[in-house]
C-alpha positions in Angstrom: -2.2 -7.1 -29.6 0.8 -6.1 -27.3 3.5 -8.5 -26.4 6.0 -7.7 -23.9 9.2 -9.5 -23.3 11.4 -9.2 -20.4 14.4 -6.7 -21.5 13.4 -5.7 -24.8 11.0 -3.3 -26.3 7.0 -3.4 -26.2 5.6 -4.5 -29.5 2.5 -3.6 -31.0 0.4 -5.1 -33.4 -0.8 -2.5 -35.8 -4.3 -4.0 -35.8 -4.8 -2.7 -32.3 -7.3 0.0 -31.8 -6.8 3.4 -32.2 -6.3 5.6 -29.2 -4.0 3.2 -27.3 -1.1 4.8 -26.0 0.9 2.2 -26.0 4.4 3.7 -27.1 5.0 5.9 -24.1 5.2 2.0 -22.0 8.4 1.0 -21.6 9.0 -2.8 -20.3 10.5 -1.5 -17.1 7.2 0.4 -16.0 5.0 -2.8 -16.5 7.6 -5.0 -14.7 7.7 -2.3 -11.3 4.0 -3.3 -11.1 3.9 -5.1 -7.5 2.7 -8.5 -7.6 -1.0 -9.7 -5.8 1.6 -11.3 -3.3 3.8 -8.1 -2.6 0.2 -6.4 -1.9 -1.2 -8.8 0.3 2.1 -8.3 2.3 2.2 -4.8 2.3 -1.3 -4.9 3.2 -0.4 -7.3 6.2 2.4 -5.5 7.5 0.1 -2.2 7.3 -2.7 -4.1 9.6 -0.1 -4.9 12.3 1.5 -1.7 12.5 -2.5 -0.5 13.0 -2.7 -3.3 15.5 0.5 -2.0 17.4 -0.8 1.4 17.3 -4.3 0.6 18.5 -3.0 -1.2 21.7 -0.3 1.6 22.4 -3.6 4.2 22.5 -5.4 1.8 24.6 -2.4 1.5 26.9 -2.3 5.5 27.2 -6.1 6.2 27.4 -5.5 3.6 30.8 -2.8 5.7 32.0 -4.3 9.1 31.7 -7.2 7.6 33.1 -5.0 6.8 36.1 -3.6 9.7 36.1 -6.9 11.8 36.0 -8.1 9.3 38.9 -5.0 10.7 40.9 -6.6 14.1 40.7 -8.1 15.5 43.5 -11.8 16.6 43.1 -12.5 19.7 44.5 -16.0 20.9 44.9 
């Protein structure tokens, strides 16, 4: 069992199995985890940039199609 208090050292039961690295954990690494919350904003904040960067192609695709429209044709 592994109990981990804020500011103070990982403690392990020595009943735990064999093979867990435990040691190497320091308190500071499990509490830098980001929370469900700070990854649904991050997730968020990722979509609208995509969003924003969608509509900006879109808005360039129209004016090069303009543009290419403002070509003459010549056969």
């Amino acid at each position: 069992m592994v109990e981990i208090e804020s500011n103070s050292e990982i403690e392990v039961d020595e009943d735990s199995e064999e093979g867990e690295e435990l040691d190497d954990l320091d308190t500071d690494e499990v509490n830098n985890f980001p929370t469900v919350a700070e990854k649904k904003l991050r997730v968020q904040l990722i979509t609208q940039e995509v969003k924003k960067l969608l509509s900006e192609r879109d808005d360039l695709e129209r004016e090069l199609d303009m543009l290419e429209d403002d070509i003459p044709v010549e056969d």
